[in-house]
C-alpha positions in Angstrom: 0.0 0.0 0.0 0.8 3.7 -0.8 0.6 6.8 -2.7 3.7 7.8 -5.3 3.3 11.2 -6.8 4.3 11.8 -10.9 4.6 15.2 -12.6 4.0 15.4 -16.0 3.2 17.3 -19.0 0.0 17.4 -20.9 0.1 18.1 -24.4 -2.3 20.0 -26.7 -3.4 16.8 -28.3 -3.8 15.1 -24.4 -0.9 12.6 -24.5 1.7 12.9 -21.7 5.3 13.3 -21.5 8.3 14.2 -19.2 6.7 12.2 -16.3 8.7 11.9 -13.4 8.4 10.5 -10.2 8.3 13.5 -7.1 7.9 10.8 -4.2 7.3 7.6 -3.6 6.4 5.2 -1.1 6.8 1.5 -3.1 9.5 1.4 -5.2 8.4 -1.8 -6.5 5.4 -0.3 -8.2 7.5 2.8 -10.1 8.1 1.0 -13.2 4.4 -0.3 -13.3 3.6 3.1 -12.7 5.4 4.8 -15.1 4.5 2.7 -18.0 0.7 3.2 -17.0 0.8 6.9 -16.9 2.5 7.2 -20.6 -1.1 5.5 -22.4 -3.1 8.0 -20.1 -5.2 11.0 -22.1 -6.1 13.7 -21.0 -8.7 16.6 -22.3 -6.0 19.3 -22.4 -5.8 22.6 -21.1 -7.7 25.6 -22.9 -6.9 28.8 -23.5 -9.8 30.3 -24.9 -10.5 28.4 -28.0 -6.8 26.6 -28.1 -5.5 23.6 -26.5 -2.1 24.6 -24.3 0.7 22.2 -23.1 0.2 22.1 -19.1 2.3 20.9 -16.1 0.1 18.5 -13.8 0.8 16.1 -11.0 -1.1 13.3 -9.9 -1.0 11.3 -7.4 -1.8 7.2 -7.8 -2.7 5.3 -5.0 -2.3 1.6 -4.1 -4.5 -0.2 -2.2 -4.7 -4.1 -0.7 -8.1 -5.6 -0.8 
């Protein structure tokens, strides 16, 4: 169990790079991690009318049932 926190960038077309790892507290799960996050989309940021890169972080949480 535990929470590891990624910083990444969105793109104008909602696919992510530059993610990076900020803290951690299983370091078994960061490369499970990691590979997850790079298949995520997001709806990107707006400015007005246009879609603008963005700097986000988002915690993922992991959880025993």
């Amino acid at each position: 169990m535990g929470d590891t926190t990624v910083a990444m960038t969105v793109l104008t077309d909602g696919s992510v790079t530059d993610i990076r790892l900020i803290g951690t507290a299983t370091r078994s799960m960061d490369d499970a991690t990691l590979q997850t996050l790079k298949g995520w989309k997001f709806k990107p940021a707006m400015c007005g009318s246009e879609p603008v890169a963005s700097d986000i972080e988002v915690v993922v949480s992991f959880r025993l049932r």
